[in-house]
Backbone of each chain as ProteinMPNN parsed JSONL, in Angstrom:
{"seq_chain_A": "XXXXXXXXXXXXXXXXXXXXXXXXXXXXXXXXXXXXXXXXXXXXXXXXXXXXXXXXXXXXXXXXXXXXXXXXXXXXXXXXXXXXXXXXXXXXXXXXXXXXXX", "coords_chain_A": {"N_chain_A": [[-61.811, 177.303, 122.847], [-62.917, 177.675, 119.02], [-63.223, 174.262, 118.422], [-62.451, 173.088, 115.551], [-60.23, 175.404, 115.372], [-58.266, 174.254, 117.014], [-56.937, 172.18, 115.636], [-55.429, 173.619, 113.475], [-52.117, 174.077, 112.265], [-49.423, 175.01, 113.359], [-47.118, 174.484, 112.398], [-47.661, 174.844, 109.627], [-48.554, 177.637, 108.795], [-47.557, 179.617, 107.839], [-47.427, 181.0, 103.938], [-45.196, 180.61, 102.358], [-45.183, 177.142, 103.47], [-46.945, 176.337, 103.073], [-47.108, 176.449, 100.493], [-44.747, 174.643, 100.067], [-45.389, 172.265, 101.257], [-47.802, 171.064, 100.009], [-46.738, 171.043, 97.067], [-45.454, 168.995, 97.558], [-47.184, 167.275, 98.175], [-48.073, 166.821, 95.653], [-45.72, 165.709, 94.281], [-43.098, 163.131, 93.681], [-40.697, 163.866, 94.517], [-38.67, 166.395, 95.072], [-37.12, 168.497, 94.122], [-34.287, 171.146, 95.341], [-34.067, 173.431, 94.003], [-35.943, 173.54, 92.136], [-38.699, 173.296, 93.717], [-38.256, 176.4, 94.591], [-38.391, 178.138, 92.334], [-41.025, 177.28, 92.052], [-41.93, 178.41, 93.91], [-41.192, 180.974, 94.343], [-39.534, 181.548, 96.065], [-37.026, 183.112, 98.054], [-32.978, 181.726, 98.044], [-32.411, 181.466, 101.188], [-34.806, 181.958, 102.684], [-36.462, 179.679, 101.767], [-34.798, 177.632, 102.756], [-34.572, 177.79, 104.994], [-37.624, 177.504, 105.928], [-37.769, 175.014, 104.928], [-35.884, 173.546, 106.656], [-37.437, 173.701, 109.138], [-39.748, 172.145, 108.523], [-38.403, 169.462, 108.364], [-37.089, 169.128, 110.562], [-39.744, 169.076, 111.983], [-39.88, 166.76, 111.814], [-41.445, 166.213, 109.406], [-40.777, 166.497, 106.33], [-38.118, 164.634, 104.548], [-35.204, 164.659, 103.802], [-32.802, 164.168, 100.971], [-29.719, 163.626, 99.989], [-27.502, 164.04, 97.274], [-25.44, 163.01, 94.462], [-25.388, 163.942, 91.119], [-23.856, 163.59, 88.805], [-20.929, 165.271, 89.215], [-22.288, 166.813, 90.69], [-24.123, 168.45, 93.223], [-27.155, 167.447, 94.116], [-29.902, 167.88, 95.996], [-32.866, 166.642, 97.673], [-36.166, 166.419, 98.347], [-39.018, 165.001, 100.246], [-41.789, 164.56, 101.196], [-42.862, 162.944, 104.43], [-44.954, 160.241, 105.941], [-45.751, 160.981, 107.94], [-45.859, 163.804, 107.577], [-47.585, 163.805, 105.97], [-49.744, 163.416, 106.6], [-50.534, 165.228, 108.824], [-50.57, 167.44, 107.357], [-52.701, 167.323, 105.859], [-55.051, 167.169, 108.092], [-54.54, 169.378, 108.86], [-55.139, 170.915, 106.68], [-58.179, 170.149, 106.336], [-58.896, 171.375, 108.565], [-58.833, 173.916, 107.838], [-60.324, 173.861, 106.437], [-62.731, 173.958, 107.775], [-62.952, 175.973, 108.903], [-63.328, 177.969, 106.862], [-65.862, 176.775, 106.108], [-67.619, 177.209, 108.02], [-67.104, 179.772, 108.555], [-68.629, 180.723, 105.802], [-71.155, 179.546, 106.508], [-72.659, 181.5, 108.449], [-72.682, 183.799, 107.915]], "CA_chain_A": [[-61.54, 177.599, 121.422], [-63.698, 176.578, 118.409], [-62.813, 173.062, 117.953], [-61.733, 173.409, 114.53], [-58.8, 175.898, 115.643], [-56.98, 173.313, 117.572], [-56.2, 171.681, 114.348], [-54.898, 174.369, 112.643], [-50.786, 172.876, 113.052], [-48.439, 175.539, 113.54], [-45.771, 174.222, 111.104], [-47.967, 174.709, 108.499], [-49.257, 178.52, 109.294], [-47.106, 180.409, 106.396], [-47.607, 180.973, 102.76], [-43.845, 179.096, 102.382], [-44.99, 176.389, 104.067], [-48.361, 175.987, 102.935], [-46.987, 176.23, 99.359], [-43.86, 173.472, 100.076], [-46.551, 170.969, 101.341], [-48.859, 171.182, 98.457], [-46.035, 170.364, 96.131], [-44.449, 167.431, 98.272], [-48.004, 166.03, 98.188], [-48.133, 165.647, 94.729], [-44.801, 165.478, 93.426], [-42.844, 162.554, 95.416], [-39.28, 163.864, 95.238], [-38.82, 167.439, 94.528], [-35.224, 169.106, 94.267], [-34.566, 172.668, 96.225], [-34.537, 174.828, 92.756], [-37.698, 173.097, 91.457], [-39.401, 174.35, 94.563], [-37.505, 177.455, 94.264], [-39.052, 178.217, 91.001], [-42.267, 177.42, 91.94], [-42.932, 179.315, 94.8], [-40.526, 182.397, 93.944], [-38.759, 182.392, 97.407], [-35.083, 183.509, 97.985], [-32.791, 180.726, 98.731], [-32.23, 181.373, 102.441], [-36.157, 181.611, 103.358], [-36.692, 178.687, 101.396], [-33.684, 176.318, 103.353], [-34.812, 177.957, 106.405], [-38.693, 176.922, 106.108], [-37.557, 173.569, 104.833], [-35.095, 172.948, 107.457], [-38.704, 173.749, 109.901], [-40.214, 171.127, 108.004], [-37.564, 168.691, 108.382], [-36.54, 169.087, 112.187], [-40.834, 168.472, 112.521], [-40.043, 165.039, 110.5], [-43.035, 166.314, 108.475], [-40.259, 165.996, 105.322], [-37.515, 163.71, 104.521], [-34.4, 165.505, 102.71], [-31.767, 163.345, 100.583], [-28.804, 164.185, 99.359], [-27.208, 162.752, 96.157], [-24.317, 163.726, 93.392], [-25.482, 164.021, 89.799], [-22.563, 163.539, 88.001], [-20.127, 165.688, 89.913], [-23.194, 167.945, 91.344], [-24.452, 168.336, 94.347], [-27.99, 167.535, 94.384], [-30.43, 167.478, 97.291], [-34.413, 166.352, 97.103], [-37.005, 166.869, 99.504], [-40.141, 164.224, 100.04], [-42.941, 164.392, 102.403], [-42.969, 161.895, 105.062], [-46.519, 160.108, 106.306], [-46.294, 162.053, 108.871], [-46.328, 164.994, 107.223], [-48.712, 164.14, 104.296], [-51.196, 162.737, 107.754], [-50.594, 166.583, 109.435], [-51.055, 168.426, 106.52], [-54.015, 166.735, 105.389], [-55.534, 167.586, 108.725], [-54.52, 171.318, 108.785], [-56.226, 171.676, 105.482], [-59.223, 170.131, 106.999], [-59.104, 172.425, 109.825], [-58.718, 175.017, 107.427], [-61.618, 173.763, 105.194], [-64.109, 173.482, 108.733], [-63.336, 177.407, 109.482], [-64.332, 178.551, 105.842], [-67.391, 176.573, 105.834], [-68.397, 177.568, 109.013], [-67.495, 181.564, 107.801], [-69.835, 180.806, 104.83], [-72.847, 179.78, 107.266], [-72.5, 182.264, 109.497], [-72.974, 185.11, 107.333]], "C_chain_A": [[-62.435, 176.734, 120.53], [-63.154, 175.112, 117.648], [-61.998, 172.498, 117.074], [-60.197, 173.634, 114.745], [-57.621, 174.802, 115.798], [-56.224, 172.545, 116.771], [-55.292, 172.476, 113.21], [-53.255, 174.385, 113.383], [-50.082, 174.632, 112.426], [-47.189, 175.981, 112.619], [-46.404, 174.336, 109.699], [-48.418, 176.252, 107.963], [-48.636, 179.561, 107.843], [-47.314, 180.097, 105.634], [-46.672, 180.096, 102.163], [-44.222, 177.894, 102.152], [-46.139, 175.577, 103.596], [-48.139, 175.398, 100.722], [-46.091, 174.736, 99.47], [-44.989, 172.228, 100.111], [-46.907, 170.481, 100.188], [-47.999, 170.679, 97.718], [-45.309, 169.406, 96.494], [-45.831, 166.585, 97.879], [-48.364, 165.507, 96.848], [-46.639, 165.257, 93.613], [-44.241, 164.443, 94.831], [-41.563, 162.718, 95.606], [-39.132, 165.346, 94.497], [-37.328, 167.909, 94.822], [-35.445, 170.953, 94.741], [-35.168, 173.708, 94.552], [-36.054, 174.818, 91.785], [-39.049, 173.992, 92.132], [-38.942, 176.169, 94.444], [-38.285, 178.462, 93.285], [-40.114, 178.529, 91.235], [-42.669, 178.142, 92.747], [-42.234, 180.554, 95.038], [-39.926, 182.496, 95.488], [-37.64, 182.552, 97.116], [-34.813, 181.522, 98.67], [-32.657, 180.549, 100.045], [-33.926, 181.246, 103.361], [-36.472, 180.046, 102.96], [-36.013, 177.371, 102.15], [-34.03, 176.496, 104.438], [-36.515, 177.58, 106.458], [-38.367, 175.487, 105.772], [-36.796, 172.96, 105.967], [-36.034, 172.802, 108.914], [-39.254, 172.6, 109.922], [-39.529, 169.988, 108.743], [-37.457, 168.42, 109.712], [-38.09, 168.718, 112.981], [-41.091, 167.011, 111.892], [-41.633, 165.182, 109.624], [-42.32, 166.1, 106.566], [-39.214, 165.509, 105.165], [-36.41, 164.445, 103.639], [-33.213, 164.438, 102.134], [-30.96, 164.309, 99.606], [-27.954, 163.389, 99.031], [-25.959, 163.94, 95.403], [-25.343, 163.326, 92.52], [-24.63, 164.383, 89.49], [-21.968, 164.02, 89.252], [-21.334, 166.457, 90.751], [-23.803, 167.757, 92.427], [-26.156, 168.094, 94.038], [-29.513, 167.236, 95.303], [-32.029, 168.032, 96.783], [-35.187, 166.548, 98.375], [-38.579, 165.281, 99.094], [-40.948, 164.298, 101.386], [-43.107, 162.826, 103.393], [-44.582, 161.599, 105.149], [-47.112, 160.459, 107.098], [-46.826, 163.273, 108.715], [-47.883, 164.874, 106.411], [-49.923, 163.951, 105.398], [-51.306, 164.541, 108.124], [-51.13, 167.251, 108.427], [-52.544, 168.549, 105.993], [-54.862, 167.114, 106.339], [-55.477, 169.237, 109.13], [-55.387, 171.446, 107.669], [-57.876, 171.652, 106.043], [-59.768, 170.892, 108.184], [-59.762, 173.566, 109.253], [-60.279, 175.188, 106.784], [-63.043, 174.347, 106.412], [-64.145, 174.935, 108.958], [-63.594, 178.231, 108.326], [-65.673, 178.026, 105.618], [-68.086, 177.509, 107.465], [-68.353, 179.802, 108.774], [-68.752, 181.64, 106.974], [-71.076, 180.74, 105.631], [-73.146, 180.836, 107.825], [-73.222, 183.485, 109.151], [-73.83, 185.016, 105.929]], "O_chain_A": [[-62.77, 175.582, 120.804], [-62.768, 175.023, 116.483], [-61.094, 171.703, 117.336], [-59.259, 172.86, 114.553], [-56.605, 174.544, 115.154], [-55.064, 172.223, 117.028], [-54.632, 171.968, 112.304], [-53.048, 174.601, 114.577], [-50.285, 175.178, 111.342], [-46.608, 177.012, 112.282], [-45.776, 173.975, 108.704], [-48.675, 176.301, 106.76], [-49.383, 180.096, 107.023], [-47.575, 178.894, 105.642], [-46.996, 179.067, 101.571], [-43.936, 177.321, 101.1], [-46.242, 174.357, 103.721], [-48.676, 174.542, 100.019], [-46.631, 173.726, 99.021], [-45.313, 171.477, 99.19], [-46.365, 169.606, 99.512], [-48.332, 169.52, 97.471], [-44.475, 168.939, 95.717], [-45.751, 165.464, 97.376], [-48.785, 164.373, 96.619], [-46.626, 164.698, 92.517], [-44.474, 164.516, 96.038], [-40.99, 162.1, 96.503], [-39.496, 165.413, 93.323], [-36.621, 167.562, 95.767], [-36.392, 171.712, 94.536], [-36.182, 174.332, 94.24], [-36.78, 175.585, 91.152], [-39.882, 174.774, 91.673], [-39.818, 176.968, 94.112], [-38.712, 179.544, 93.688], [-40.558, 179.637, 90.936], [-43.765, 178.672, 92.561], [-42.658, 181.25, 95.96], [-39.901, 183.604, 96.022], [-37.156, 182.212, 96.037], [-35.506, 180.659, 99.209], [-32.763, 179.361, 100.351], [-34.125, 180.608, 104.394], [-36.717, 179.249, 103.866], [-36.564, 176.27, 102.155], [-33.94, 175.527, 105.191], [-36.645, 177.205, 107.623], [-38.854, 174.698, 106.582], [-37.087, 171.796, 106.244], [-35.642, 172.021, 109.781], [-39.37, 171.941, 110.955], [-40.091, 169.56, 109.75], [-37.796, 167.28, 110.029], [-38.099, 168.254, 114.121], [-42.116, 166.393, 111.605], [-42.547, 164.393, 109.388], [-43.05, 165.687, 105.665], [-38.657, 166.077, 106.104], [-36.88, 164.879, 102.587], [-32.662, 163.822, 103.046], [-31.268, 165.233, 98.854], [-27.513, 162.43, 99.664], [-25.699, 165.117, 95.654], [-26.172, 162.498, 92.897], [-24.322, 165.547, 89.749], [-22.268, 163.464, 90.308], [-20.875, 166.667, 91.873], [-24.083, 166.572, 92.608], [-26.442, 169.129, 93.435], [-30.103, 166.183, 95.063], [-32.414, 168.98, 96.1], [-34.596, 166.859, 99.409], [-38.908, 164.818, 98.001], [-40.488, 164.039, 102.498], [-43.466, 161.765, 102.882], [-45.412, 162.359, 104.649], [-48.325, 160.474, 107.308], [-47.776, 163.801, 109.292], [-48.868, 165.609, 106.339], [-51.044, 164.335, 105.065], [-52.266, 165.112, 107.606], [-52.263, 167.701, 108.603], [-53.27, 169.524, 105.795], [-55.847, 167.586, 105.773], [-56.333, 169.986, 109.602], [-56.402, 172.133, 107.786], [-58.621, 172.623, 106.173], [-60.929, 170.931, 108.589], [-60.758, 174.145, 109.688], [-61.051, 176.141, 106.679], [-64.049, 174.956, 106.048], [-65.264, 175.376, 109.222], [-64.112, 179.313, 108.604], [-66.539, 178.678, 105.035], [-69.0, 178.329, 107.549], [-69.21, 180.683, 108.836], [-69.718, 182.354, 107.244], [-71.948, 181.607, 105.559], [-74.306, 181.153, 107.559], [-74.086, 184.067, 109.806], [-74.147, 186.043, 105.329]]}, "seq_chain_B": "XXXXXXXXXXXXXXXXXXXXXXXXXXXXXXXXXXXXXXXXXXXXXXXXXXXXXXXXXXXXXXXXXXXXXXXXXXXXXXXXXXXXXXXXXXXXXXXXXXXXXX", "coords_chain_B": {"N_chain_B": [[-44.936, 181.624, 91.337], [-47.951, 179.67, 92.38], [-50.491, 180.684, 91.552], [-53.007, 181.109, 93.776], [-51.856, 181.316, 96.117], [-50.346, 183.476, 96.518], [-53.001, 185.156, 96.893], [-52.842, 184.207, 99.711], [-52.88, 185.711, 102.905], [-50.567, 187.369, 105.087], [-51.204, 189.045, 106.911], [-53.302, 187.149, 108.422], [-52.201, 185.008, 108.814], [-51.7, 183.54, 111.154], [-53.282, 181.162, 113.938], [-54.626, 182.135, 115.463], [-55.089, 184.625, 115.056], [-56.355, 184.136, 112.799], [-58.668, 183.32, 114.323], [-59.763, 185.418, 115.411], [-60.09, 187.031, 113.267], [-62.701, 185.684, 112.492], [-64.194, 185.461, 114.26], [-64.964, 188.103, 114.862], [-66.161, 188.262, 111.93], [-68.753, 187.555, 112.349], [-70.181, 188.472, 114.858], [-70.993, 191.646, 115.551], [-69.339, 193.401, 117.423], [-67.201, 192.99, 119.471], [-65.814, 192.385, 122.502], [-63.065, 192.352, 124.592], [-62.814, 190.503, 126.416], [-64.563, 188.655, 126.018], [-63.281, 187.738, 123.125], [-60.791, 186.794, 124.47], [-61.685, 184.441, 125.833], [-63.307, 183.218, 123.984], [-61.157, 182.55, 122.27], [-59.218, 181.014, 123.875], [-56.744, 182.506, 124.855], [-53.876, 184.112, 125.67], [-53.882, 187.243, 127.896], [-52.056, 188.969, 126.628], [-50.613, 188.08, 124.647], [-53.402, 187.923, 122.677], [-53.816, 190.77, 123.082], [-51.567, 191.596, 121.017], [-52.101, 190.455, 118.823], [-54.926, 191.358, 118.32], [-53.61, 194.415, 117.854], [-51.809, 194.186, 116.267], [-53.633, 193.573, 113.784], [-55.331, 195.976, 113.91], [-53.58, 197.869, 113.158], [-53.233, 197.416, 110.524], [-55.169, 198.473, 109.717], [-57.571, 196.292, 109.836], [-59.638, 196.031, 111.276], [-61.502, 197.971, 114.297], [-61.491, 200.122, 117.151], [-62.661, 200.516, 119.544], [-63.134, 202.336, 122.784], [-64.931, 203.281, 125.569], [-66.622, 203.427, 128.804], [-68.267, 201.566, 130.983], [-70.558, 201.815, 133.051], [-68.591, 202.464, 136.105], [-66.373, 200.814, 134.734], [-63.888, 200.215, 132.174], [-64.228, 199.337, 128.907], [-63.603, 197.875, 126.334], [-64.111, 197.615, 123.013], [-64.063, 195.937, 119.817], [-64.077, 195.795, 116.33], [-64.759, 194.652, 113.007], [-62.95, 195.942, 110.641], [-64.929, 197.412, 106.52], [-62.835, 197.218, 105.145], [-61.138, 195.02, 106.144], [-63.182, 192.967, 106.126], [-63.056, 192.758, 103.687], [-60.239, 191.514, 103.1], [-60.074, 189.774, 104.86], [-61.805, 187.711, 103.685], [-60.66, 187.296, 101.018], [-58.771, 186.041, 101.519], [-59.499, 183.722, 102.934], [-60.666, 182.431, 100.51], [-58.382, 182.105, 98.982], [-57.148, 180.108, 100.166], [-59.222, 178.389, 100.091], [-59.366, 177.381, 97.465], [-56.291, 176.641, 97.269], [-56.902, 174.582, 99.296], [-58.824, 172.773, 97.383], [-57.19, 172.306, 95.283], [-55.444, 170.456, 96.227], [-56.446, 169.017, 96.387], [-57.698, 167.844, 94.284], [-55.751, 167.042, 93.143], [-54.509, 164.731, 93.98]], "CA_chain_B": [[-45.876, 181.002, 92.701], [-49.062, 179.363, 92.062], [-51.486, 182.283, 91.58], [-53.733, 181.345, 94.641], [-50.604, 181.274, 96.328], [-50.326, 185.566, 96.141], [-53.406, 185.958, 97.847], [-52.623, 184.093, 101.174], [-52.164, 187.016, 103.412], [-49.273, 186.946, 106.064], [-51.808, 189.303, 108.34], [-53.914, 186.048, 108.977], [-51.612, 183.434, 108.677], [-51.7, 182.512, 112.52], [-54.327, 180.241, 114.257], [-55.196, 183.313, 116.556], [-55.626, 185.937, 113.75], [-57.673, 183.243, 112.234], [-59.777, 182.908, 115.116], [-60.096, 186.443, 115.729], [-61.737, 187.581, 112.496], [-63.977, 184.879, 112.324], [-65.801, 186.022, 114.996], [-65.468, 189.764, 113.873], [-67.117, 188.582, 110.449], [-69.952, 186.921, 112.3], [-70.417, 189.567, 115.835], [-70.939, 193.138, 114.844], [-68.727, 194.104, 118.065], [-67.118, 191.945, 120.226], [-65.233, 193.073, 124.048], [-61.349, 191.815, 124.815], [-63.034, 189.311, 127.423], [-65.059, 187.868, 124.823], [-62.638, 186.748, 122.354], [-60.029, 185.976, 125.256], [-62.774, 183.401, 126.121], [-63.557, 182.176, 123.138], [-59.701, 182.116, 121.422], [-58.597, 180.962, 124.54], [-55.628, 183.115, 124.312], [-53.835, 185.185, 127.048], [-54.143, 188.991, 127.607], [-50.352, 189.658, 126.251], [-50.683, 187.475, 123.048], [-54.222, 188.349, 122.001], [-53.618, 191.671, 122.421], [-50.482, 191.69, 120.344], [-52.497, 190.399, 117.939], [-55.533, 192.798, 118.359], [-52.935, 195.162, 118.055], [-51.254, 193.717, 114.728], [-55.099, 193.975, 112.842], [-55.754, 196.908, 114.131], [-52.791, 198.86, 112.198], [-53.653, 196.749, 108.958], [-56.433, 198.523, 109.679], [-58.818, 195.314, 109.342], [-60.23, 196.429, 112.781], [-61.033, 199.071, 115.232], [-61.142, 199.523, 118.556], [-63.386, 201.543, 120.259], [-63.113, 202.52, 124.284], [-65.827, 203.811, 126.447], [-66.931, 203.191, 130.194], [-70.212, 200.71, 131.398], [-70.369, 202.846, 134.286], [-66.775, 202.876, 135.96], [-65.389, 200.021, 133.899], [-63.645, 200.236, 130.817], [-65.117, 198.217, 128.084], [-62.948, 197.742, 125.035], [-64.667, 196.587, 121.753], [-63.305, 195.567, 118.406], [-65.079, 195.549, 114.888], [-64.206, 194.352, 111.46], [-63.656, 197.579, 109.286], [-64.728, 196.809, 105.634], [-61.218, 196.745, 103.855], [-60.687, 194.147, 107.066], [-63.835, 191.726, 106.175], [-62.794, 192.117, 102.189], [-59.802, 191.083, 102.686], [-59.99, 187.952, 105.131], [-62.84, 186.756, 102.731], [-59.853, 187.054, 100.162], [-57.714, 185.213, 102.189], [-60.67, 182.372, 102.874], [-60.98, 182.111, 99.093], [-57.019, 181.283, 98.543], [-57.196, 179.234, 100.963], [-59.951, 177.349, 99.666], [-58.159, 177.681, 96.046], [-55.076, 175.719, 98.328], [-57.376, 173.12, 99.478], [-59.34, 172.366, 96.343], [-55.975, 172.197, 94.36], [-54.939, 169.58, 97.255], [-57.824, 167.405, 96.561], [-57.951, 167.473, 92.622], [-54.067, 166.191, 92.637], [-54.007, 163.493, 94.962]], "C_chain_B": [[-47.113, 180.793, 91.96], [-50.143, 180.601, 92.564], [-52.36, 182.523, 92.942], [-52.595, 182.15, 95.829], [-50.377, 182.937, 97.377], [-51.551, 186.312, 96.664], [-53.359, 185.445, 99.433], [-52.241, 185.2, 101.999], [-51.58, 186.874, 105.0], [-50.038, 187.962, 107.233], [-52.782, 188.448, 108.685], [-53.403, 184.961, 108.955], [-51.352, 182.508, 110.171], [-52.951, 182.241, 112.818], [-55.358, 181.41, 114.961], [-55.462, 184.688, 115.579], [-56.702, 185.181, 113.089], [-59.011, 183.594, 112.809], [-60.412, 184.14, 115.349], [-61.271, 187.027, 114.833], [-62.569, 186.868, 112.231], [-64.723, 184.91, 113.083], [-65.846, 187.45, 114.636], [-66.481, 189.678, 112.602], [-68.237, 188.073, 111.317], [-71.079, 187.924, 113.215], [-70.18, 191.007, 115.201], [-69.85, 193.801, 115.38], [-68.554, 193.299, 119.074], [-66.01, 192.709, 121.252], [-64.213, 191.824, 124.058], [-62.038, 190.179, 125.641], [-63.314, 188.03, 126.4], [-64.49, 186.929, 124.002], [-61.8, 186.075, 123.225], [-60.83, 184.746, 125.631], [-62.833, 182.675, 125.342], [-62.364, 181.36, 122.482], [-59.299, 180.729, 122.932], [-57.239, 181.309, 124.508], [-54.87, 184.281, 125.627], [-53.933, 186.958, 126.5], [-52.915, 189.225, 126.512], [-50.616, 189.239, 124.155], [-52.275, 187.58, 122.208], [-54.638, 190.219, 122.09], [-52.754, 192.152, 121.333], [-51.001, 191.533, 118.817], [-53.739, 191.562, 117.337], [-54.805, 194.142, 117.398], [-53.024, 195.707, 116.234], [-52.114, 194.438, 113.711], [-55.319, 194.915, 113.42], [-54.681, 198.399, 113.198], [-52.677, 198.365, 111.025], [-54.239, 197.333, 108.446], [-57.594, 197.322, 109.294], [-59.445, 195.477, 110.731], [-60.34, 197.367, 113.444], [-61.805, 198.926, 115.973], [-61.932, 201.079, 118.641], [-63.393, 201.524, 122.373], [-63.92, 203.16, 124.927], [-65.778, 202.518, 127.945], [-68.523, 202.361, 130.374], [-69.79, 201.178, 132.846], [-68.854, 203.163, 134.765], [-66.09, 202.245, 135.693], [-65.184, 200.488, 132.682], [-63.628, 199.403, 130.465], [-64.101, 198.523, 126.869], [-63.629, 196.908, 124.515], [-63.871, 196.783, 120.163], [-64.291, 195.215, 117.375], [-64.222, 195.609, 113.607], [-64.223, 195.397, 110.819], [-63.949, 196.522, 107.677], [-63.735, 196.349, 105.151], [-61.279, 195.212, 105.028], [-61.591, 192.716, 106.513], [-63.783, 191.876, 104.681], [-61.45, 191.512, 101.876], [-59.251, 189.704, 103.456], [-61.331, 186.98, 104.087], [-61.448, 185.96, 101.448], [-58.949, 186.299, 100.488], [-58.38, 184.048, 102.202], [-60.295, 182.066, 101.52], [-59.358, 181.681, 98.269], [-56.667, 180.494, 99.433], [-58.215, 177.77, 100.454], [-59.499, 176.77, 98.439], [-57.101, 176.182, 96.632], [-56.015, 174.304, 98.255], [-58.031, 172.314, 98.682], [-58.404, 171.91, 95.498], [-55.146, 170.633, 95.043], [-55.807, 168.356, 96.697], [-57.771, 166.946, 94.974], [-56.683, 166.796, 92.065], [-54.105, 164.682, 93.335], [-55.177, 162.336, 94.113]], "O_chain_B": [[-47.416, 181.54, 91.029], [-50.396, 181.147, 93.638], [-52.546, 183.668, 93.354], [-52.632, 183.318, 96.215], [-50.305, 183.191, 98.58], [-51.557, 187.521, 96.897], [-53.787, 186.184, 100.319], [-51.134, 185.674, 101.744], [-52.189, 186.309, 105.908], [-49.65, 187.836, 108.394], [-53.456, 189.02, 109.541], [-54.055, 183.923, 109.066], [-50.987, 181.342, 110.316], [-53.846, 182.835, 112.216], [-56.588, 181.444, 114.925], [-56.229, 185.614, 115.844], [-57.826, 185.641, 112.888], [-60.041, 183.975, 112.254], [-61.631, 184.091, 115.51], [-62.44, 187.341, 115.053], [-63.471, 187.391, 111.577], [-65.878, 184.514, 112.927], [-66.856, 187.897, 114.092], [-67.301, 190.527, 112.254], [-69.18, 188.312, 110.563], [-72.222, 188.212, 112.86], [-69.248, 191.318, 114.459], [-69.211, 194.59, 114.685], [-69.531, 192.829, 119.656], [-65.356, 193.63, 120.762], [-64.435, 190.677, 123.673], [-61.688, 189.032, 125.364], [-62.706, 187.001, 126.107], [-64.808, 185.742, 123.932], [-61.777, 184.851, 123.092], [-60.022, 183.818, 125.679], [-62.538, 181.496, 125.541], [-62.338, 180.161, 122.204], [-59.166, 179.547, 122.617], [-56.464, 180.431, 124.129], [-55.509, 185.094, 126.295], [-54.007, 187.572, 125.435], [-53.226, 189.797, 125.468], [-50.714, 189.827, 123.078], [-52.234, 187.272, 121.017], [-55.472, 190.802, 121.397], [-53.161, 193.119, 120.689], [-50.579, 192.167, 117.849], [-53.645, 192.324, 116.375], [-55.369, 194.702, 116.458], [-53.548, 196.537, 115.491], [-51.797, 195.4, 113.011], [-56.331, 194.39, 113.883], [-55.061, 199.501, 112.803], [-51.868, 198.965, 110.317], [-54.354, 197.332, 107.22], [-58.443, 197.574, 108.439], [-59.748, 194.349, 111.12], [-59.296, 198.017, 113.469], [-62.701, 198.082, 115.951], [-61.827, 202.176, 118.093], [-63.714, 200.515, 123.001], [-63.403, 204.277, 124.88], [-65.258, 201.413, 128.095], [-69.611, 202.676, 129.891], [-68.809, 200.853, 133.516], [-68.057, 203.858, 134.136], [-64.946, 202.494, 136.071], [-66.054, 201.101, 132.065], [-63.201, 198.432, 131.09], [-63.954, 199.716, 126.607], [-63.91, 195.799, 124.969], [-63.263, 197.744, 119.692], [-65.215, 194.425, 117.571], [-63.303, 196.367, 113.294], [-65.265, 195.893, 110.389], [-63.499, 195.388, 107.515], [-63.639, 195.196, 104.731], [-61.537, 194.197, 104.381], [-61.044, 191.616, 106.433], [-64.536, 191.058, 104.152], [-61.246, 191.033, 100.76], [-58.44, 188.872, 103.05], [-61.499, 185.765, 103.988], [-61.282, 184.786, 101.116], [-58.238, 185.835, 99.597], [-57.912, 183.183, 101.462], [-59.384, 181.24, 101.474], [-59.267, 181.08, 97.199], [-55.485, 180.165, 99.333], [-57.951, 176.568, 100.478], [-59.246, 175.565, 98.446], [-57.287, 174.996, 96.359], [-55.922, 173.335, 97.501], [-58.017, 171.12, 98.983], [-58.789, 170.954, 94.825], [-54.412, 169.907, 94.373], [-55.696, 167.13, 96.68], [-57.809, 165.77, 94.611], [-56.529, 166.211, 90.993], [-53.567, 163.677, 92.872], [-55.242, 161.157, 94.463]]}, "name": "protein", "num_of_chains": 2, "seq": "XXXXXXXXXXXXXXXXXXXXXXXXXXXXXXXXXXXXXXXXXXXXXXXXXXXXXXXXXXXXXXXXXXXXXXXXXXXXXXXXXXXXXXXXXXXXXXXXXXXXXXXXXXXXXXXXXXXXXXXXXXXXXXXXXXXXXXXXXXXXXXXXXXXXXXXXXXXXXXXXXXXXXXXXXXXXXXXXXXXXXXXXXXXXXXXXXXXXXXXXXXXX"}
């Protein structure tokens, strides 16, 4: 396989997933409906790609009251922000190498 | 959803669909052996995929004989190499957006 490939991580392979990242890496505590919002999923795809995340310790989930309210945050571990960072780079090495090519 | 976001497309979002049309955009016509070789990928799961792009239509599949073997080859149809370019290009979108935050 071309070299590249092998970097391209698994847990990162959906649109979901690819979007969650991206906003863990620059926000550093993000709440479910924030994400929600931003990347227009339903709530059950959304708890179910995060709970992906989570079970690959690639993000860190806390859960807090506000006032009486339930509210639960999401943050990228260094694991994750290290993985992701290298999937992109994966990603980056098989569009440059498209661009030469052709 | 962040606009790039909308063109990620969920028929290339695995490592092995990846890998596939990136040699379709580069080979005019490439034989099952071929990519099994290069993906490193088994018969079952790179045909499945084959398969997948092939009723997207971003591919087709042509069958003839080299004397009494059958030779299966695969080629990028246009719609197929306009719209993994489009996929490259929110992808790159993704990773440029990655880099300008951090």
């Amino acid at each position: 396989m071309k070299a590249y490939l092998e970097h391209i991580n698994k847990a990162f392979e959906s649109r979901a997933r690819l979007g969650i990242m991206s906003v863990l890496m620059v926000e550093e505590r993000v709440d479910f409906s924030t994400l929600k919002d931003t990347l227009q999923l339903t709530d059950g795809n959304l708890a179910s790609h995060l709970r992906a995340l989570e079970e690959a310790e690639y993000l860190q989930v806390e859960k807090q009251f506000v006032g009486r309210k339930p509210n639960t945050t999401y943050q990228a571990t260094e694991t994750g922000r290290e993985a992701f960072q290298e999937h992109l780079d994966a990603l980056e090495q098989l569009i440059l190498n498209n661009r030469k090519e052709n």
